[in-house]
GUTOR-537178 format. One record per residue: x, y, z of N, C-alpha, C in turn; residue in one letter. Coordinates in Angstrom, 1 decimal, decimal comma. Layout:
! residues N
       nu       nv       nw      cau      cav      caw       cu       cv       cw   type
        X        Y        Z        X        Y        Z        X        Y        Z      A
...
//
This chain:
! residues 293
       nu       nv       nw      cau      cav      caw       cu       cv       cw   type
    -14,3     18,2      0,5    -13,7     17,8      1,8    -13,2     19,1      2,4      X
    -13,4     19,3      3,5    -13,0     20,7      4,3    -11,7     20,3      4,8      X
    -11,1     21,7      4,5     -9,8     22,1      4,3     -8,8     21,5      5,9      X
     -9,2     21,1      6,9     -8,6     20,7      8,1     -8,7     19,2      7,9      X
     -9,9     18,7      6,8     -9,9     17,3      7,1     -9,0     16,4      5,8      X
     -8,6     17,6      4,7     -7,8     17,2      3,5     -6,2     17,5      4,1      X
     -6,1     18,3      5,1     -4,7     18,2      5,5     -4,5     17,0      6,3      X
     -5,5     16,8      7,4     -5,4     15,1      8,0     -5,4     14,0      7,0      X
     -5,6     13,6      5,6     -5,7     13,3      4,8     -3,9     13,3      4,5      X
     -3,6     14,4      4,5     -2,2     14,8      4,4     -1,2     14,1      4,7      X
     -1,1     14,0      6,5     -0,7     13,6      7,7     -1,2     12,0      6,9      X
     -1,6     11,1      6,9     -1,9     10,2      6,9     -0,9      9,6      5,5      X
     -1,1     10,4      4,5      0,2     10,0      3,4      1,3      9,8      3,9      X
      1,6     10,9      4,4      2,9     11,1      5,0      3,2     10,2      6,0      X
      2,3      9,8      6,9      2,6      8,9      8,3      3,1      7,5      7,3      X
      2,3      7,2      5,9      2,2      5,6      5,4      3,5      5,9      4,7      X
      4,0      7,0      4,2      4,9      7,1      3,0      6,4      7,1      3,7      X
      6,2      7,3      5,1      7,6      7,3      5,7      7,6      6,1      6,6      X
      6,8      5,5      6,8      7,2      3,9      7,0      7,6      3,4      6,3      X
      8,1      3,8      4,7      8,6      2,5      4,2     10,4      3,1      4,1      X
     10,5      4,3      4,3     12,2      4,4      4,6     12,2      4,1      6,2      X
     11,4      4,0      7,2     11,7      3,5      8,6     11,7      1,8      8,7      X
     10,8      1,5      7,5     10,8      0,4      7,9     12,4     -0,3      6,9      X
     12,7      0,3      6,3     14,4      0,1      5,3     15,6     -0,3      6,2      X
     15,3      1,3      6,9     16,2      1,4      8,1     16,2      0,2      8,7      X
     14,9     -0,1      9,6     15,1     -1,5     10,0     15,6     -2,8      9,6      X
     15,1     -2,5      8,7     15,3     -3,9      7,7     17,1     -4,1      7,5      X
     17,2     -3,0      7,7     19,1     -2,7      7,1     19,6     -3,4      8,5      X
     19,1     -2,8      9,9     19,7     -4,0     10,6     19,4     -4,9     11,2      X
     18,2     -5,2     11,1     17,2     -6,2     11,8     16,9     -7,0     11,3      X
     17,5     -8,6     11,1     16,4     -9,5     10,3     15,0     -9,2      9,8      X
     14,9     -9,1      9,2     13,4     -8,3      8,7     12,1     -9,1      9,6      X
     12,2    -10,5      9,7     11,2    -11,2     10,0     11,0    -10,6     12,1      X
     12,6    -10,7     12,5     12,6    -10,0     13,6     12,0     -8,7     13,7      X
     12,5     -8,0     13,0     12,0     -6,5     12,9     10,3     -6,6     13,0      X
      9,7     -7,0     12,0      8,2     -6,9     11,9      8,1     -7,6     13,7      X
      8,5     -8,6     13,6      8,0     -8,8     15,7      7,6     -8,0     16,1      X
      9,1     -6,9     16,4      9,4     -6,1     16,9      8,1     -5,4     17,0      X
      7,9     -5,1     16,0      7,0     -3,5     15,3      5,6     -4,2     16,3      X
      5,0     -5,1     15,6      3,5     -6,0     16,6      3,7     -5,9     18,1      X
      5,0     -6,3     18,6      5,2     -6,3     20,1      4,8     -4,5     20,4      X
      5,5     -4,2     19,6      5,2     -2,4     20,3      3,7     -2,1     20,2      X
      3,3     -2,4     19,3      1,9     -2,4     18,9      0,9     -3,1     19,7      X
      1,5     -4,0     20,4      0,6     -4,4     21,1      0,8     -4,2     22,1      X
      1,7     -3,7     23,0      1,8     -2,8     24,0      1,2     -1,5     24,2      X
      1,4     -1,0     23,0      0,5      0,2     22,8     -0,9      0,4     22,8      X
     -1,6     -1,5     22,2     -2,7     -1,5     21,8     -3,8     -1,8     23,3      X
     -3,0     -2,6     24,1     -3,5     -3,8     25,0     -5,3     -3,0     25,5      X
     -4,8     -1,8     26,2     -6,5     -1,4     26,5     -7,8     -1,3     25,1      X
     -7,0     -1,7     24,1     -8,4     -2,7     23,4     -8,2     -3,5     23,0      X
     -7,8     -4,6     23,4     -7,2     -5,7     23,3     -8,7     -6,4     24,1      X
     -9,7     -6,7     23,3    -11,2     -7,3     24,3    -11,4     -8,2     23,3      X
    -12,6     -9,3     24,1    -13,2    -10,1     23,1    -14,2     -9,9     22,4      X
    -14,9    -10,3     21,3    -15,2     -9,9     20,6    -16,3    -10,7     20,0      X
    -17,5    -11,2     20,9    -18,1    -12,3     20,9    -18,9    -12,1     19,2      X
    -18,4    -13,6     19,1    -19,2    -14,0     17,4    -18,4    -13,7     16,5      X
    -17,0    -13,4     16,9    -16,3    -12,6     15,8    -14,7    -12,7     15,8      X
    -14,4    -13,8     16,9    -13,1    -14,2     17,6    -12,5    -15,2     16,4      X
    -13,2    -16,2     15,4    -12,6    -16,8     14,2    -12,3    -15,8     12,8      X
    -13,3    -14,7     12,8    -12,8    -14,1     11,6    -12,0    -13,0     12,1      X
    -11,4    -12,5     13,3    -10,5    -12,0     13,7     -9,1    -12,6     13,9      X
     -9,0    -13,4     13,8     -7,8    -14,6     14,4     -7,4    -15,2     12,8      X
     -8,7    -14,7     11,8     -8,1    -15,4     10,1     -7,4    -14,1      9,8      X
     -8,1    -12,6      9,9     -7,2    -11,5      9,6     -6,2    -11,5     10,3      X
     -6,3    -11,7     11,3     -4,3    -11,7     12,2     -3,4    -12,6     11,2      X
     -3,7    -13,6     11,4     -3,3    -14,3     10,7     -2,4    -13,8      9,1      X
     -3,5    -13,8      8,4     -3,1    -13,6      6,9     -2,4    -11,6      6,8      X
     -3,2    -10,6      7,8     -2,9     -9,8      7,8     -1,1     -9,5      9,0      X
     -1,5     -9,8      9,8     -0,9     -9,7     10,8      0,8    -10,8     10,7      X
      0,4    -11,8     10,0      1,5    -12,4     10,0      2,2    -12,8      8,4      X
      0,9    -13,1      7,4      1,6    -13,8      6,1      2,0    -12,0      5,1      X
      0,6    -11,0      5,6      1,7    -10,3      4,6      2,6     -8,9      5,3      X
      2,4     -9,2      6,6      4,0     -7,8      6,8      5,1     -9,0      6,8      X
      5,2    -10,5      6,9      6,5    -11,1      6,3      6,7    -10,5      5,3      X
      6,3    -11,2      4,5      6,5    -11,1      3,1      6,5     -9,5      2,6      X
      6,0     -8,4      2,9      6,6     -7,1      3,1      7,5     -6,7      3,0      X
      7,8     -7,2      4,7      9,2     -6,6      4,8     10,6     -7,2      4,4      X
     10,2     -8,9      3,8     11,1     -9,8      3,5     11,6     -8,9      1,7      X
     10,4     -8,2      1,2     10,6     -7,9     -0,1     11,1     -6,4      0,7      X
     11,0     -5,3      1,3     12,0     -4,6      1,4     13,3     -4,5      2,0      X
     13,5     -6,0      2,9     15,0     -6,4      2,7     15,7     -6,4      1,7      X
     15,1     -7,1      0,7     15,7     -8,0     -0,3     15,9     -6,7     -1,7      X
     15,0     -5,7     -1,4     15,1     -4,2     -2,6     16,2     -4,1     -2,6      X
     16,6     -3,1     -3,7     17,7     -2,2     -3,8     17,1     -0,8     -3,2      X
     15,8     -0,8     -3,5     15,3      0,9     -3,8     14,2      0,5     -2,7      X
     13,6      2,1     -1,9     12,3      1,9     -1,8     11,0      2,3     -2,2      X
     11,1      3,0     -4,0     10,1      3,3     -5,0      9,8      2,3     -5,8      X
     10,2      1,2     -5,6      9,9     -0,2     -6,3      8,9     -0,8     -5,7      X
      9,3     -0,9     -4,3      8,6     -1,4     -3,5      7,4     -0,9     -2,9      X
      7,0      1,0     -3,2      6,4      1,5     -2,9      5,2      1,3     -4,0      X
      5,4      1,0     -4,6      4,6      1,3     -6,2      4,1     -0,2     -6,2      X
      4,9     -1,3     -6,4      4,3     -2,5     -6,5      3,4     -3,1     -5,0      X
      3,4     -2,5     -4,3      2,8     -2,6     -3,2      1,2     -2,1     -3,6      X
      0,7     -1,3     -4,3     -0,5     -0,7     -4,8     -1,2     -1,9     -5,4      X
     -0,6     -3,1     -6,2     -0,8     -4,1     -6,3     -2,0     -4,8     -5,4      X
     -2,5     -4,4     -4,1     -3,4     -5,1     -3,3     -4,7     -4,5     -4,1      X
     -5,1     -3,4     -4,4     -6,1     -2,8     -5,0     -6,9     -3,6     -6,4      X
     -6,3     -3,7     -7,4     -6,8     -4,8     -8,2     -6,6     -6,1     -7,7      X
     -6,0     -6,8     -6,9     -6,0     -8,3     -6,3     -7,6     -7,9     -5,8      X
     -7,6     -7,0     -4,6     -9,0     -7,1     -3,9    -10,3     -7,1     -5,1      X
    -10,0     -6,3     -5,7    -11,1     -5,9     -6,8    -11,2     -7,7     -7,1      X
    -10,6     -7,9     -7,6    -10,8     -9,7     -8,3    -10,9    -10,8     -7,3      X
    -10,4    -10,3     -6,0    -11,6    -11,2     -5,0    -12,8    -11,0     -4,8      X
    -13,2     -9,7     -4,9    -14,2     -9,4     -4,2    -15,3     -9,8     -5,4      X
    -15,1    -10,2     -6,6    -15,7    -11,0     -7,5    -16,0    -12,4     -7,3      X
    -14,8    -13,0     -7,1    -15,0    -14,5     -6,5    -15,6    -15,1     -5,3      X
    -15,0    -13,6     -4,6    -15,8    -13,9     -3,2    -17,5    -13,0     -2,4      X
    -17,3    -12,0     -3,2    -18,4    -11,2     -2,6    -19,3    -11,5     -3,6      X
    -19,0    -11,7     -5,0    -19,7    -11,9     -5,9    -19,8    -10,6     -6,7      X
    -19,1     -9,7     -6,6    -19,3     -8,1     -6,9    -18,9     -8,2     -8,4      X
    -19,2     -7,0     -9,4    -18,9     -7,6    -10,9    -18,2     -6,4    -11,2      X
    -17,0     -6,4    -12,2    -16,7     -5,6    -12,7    -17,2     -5,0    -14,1      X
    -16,4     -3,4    -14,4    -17,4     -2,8    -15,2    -15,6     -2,9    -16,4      X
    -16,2     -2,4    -17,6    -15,0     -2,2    -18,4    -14,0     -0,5    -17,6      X
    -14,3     -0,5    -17,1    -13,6      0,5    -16,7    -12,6      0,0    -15,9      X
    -12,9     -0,4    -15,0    -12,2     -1,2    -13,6    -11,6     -2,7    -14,1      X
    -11,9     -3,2    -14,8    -11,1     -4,1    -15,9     -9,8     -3,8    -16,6      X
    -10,2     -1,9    -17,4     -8,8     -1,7    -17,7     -8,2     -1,2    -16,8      X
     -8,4     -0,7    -16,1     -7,9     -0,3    -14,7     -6,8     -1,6    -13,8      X
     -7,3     -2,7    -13,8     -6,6     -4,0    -13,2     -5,7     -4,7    -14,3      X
     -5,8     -4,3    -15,4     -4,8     -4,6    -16,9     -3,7     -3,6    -16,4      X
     -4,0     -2,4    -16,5     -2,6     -1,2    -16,3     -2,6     -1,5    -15,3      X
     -2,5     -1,3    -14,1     -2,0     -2,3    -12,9     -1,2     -2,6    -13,0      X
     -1,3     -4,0    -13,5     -0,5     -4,7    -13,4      0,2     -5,1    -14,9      X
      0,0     -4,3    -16,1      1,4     -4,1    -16,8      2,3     -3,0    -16,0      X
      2,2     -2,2    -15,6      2,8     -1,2    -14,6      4,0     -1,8    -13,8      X
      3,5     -2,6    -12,9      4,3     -3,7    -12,4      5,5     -4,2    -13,1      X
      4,6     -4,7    -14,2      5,6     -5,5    -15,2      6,1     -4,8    -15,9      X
      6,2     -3,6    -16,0      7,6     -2,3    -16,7      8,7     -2,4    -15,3      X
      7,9     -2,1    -14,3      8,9     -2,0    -13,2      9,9     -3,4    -13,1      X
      9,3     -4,3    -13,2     10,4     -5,3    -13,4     11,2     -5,6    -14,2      X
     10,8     -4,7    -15,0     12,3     -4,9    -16,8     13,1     -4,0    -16,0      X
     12,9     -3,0    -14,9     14,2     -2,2    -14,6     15,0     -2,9    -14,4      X
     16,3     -2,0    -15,1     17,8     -3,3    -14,6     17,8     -3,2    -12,8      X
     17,1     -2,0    -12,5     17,2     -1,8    -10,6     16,7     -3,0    -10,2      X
     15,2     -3,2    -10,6     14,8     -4,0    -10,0     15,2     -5,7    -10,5      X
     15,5     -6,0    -11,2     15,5     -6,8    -12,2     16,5     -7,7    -11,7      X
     17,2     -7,0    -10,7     18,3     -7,8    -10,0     17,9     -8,3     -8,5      X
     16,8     -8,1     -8,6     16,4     -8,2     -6,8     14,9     -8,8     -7,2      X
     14,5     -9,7     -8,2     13,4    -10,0     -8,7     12,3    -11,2     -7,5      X
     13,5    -11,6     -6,5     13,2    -12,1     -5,6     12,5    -11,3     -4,6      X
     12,8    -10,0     -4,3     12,1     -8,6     -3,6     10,6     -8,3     -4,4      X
     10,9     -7,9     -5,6      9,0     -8,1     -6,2      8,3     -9,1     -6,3      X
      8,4    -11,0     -5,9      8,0    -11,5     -6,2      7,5    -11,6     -3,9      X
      7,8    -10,9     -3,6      8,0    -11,3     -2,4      6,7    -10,2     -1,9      X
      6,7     -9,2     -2,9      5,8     -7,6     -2,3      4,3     -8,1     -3,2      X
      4,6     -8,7     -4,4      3,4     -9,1     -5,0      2,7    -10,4     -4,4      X
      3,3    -11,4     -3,6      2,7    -11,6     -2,7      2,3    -11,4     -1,5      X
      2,9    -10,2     -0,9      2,4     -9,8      0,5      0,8     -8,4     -0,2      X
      0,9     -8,1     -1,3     -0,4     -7,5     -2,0     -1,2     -8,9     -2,1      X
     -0,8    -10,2     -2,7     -2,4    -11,3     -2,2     -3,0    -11,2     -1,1      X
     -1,8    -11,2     -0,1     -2,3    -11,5      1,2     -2,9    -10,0      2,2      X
     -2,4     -8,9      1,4     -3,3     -7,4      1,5     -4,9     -7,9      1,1      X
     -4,9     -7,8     -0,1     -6,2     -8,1     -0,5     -7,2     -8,9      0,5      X
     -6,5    -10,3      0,4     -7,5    -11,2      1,4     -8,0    -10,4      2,3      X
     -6,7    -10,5      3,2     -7,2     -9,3      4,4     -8,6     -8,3      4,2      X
     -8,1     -7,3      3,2     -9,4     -6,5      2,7    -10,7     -6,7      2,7      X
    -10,6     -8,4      2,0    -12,3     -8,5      1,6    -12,6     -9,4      3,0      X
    -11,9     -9,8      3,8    -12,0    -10,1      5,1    -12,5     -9,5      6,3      X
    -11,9     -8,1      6,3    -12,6     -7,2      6,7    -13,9     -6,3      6,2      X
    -14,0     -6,6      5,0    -15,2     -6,2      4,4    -16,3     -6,8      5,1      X
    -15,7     -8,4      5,3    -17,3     -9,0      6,5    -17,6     -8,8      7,8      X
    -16,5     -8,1      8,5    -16,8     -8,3      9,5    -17,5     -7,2     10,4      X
    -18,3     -6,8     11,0    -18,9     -5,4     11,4    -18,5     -5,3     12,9      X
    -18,7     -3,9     13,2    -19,3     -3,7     14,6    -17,9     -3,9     15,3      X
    -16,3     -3,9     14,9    -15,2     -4,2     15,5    -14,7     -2,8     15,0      X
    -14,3     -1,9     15,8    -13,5     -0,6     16,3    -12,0     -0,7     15,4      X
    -11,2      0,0     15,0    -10,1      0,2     14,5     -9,2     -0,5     15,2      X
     -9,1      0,5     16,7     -7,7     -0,1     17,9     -8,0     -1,5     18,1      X
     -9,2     -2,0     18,3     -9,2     -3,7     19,0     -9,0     -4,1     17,5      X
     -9,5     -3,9     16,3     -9,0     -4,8     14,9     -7,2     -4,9     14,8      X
     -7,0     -3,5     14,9     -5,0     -3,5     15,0     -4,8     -4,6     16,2      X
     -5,6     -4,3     17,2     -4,5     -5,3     18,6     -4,7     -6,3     18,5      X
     -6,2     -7,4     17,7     -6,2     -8,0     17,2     -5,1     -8,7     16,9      X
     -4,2     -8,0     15,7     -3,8     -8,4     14,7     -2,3     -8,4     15,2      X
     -2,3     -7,2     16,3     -0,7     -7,5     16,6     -0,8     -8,7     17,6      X
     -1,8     -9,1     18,0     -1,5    -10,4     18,7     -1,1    -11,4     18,2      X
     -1,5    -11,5     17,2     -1,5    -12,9     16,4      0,3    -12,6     15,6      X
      0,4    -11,2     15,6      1,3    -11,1     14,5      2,8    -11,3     15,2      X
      2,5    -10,8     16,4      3,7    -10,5     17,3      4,5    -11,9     17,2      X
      3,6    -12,7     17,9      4,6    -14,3     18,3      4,5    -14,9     16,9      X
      3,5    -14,7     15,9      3,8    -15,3     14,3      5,1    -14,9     14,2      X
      5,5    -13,7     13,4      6,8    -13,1     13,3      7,9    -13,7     13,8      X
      7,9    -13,8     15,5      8,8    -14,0     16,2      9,5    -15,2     16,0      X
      8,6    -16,5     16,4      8,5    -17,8     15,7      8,9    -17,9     14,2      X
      8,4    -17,3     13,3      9,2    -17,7     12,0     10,8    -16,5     12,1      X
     10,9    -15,7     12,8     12,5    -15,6     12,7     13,3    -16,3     13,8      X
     13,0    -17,2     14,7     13,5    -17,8     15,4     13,9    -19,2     14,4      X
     12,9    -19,5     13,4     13,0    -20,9     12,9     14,1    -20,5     10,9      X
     13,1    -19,0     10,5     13,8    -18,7      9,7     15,7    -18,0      9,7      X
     15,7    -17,2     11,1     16,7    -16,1     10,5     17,5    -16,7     11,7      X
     19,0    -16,0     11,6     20,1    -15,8     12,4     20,4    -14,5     13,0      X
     21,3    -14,6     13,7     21,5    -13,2     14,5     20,8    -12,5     15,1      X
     20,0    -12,6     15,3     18,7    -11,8     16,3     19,3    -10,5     17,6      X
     20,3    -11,9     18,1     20,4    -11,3     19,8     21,4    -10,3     19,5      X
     22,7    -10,4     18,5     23,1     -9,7     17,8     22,8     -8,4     17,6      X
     21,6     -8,4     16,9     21,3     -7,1     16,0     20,3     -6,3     17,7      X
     19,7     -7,1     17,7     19,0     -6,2     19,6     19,9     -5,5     20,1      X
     21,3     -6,2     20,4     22,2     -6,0     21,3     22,8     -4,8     20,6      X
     23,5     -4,4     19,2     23,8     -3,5     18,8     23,1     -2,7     18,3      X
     21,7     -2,7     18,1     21,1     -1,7     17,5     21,0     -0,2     18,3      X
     21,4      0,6     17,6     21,7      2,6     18,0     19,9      2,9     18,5      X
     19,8      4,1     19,0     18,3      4,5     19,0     17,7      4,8     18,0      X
     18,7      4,8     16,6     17,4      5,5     15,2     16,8      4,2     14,8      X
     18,2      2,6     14,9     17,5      1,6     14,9     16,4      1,6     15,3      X
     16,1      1,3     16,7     15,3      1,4     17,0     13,9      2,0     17,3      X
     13,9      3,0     16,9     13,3      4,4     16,6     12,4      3,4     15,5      X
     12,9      2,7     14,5     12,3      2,1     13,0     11,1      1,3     13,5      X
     11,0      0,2     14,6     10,1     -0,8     14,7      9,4      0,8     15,5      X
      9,3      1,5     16,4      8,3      2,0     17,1      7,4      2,8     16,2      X
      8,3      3,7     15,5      7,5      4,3     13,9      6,6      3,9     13,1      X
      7,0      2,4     12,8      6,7      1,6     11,3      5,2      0,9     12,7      X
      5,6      0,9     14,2      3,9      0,9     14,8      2,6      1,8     15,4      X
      3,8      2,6     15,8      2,9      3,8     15,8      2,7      4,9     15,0      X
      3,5      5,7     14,4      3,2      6,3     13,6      2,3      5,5     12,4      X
      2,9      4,9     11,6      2,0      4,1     10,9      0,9      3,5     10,7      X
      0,7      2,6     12,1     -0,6      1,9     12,1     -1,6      2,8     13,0      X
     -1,3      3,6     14,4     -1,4      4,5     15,0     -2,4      5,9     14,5      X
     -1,3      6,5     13,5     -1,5      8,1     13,3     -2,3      7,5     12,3      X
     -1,3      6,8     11,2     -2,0      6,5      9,7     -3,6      5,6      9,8      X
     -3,7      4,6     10,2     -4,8      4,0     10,5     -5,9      4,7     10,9      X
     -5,6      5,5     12,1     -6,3      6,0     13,0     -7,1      7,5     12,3      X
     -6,1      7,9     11,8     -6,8      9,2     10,8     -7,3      8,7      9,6      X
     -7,3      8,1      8,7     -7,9      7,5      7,8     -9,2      6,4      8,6      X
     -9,3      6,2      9,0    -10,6      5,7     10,1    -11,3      6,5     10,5      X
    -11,1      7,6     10,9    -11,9      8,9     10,8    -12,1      9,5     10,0      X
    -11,3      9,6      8,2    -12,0     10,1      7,7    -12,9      9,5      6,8      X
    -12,8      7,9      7,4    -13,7      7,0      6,6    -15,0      7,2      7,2      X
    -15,3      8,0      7,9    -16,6      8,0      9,2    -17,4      9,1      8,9      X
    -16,8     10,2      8,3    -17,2     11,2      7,3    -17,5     11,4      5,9      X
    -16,8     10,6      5,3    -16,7     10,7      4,1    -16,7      9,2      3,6      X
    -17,4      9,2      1,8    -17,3      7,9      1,7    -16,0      7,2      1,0      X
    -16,1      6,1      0,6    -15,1      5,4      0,9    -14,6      5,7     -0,8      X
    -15,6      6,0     -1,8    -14,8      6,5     -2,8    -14,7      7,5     -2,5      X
    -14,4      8,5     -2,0    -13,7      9,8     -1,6    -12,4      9,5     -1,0      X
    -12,8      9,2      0,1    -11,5      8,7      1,0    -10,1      7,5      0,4      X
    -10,6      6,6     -0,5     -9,7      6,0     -0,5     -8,7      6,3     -2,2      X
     -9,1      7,2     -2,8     -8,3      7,6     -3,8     -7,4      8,9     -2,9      X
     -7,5      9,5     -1,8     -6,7     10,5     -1,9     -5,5      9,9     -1,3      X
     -6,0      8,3     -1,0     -4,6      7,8     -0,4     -3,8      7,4     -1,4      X
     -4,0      7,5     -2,9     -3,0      7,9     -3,6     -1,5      8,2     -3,6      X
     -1,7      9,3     -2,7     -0,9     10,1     -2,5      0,3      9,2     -1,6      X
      0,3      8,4     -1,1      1,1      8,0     -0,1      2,5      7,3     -1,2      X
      2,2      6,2     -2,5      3,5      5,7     -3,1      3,8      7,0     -3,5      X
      3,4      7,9     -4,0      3,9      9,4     -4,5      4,8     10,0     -3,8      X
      4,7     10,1     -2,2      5,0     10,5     -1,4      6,5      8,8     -0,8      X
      6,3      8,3     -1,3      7,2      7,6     -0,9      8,5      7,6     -1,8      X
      7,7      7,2     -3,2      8,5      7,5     -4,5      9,6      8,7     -3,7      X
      9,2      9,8     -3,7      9,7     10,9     -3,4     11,0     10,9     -2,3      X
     10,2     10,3     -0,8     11,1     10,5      0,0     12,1      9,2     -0,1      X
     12,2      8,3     -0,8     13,0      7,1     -1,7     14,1      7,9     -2,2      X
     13,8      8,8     -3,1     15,2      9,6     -4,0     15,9     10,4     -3,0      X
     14,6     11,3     -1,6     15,7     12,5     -1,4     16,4     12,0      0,1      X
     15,5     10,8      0,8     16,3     10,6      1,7     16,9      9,3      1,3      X
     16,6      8,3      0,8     17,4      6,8      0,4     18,0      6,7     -0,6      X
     17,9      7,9     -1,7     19,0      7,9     -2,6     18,7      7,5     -3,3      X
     17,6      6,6     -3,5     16,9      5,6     -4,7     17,0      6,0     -6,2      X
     17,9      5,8     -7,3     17,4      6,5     -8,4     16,3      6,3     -9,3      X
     15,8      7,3    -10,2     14,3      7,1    -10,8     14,8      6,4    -12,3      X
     14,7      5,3    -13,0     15,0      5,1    -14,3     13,4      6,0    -15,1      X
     13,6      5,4    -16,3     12,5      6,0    -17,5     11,4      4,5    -17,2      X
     11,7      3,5    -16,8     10,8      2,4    -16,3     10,4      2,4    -15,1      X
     10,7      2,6    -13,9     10,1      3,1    -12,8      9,4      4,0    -12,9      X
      9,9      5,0    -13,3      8,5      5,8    -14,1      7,1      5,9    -14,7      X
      7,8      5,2    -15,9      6,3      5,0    -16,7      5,7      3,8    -15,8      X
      6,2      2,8    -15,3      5,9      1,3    -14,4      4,8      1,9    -13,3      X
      5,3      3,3    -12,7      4,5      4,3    -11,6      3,4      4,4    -12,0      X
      3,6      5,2    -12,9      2,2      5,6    -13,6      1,3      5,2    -14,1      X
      1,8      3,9    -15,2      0,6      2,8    -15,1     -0,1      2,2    -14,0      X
      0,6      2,0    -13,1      0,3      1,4    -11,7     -0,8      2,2    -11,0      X
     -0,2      3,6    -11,0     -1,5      4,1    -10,4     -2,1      4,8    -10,9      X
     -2,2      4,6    -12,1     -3,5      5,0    -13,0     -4,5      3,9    -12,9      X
     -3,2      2,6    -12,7     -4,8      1,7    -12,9     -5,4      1,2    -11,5      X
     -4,7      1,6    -10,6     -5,6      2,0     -9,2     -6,4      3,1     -9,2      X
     -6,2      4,0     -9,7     -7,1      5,2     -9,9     -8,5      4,9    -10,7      X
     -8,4      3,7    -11,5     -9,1      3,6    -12,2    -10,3      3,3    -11,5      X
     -9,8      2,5    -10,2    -10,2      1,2     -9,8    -10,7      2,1     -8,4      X
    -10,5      3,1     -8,1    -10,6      3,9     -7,1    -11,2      5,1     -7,1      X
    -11,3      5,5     -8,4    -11,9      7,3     -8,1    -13,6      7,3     -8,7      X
    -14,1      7,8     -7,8    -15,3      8,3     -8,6    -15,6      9,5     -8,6      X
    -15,8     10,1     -9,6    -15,5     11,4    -10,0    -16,9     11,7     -9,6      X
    -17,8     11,5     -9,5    -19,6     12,0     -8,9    -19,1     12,2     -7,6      X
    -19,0     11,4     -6,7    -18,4     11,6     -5,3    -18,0     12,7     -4,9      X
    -16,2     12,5     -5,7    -15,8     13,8     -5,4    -15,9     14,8     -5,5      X
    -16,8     15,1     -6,7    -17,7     16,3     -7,4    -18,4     17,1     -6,0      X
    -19,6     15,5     -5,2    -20,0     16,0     -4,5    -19,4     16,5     -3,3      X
    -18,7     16,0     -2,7    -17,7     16,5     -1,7    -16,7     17,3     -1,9      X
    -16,5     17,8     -2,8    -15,4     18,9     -2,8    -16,2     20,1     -2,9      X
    -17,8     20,0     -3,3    -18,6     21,7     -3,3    -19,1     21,4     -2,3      X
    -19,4     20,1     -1,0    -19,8     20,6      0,6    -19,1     21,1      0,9      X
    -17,5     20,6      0,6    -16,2     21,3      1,7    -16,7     22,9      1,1      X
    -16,4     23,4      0,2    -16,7     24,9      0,0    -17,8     25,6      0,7      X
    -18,5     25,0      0,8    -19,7     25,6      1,8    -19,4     26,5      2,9      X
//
């Protein structure tokens, strides 16, 4: 990979790794179900000039809004309300990668190898070290909440795997369409205090929903979409690795999060067995001596 397009690669960790302390922030004052509104409304303000129709392709756009757009940034952000930490949440979130892998069996019909089998085993014992933490162990209702917003990742995934010929920005505005008034609607029916928390929120408050849509879906989406256009997709999608790493990280030095010896080792199973399930070492073989060229 050439050395301008592994730092954009960079930018893209960092854009995904610092939504999840923006989106904390939020969460700290914004009903969370409000918050995510919030975030799709901006997004879809931002999005509107590709906001088109999409003939032949308006049902399987309206199922990803749906499942993506609405069932798992709830359940997201309902699980990083509900955290103590945001390295719990960052790590168990990786969780969508073996889910997809095991749809994409049932549904694509695709087969796994013994490799990517143990790979989806460490996974998800990984997980399950993180939840013997006494940290998490008390908030068990927050991982039960992120391991299902990784089902409804996955879906999403192999959902968009069918669908062709739809652009990045109209797939996001898509999705913030659907997601915007979903969200809203379930915190009108689910949560309290809404007008409250609008009415008092500071500008870093706020600052959180524009972040967690543009920076995030925006920078992060948008540059990883580009470097999916160059490079293949086992290249590209192991270096995003890098982003719970990067989260783990900014979790301890800006949220204070501490690291036990089970969040740890829980880490590293985790993303070993995404790595498992993600890296092809021929690939990158081959693209790491074009970038030299």
């Amino acid at each position: 990979m050439a050395p301008v397009d592994s730092l954009l690669a960079l930018v893209a960790n960092l854009a995904w790794a610092f939504n999840f302390i923006a989106g904390k922030v939020g969460v700290s004052h914004f009903p969370p179900l409000l918050f995510t509104g919030l975030r799709f409304l901006i997004l879809l303000l931002v999005l509107l000039p590709w906001l088109r129709p999409v003939p032949d392709r308006v049902g399987a756009l309206v199922q990803i809004g749906l499942t993506l757009g609405v069932a798992h940034f709830a359940l997201m952000f309902l699980g990083l309300s509900a955290s103590a930490d945001v390295s719990s949440v960052a790590i168990a979130g990786q969780l969508y990668v073996p889910f997809s892998a095991l749809l994409a069996v049932l549904w694509l019909g695709e087969r796994l190898d013994a490799k990517r089998l143990i790979g989806i085993a460490t996974a998800f014992a990984g997980v399950l070290v993180i939840g013997f933490d006494p940290i998490v162990f008390q908030h068990l209702d927050a991982l039960a909440y992120i391991v299902g917003a990784s089902v409804m990742m996955a879906l999403a995934t192999v959902q968009m795997r069918r669908i062709q010929g739809v652009g990045v920005f109209t797939l996001q505005a898509w999705v913030a369409l659907l997601g915007a008034p979903g969200q809203l609607l379930l915190s009108a029916w689910l949560e309290q205090g809404q007008w409250a928390a609008i009415a008092s929120a500071s500008w870093l408050e706020w600052a959180a929903p524009a972040y967690s849509a543009i920076g995030s879906s925006l920078v992060g989406h948008g540059l990883v979409y580009y470097l999916l256009r160059r490079y293949p997709v086992s290249v590209t999608a192991p270096l995003m690795l890098l982003t719970p790493v990067l989260a783990v990280t900014l979790g301890v030095v800006v949220w204070g999060d501490r690291l036990t010896w089970k969040l740890l080792l829980g880490g590293f199973l985790t993303l070993a067995g995404v790595a498992a399930l993600t890296v092809r070492l021929g690939a990158l073989a081959r693209v790491w001596a074009r970038g030299r060229r």
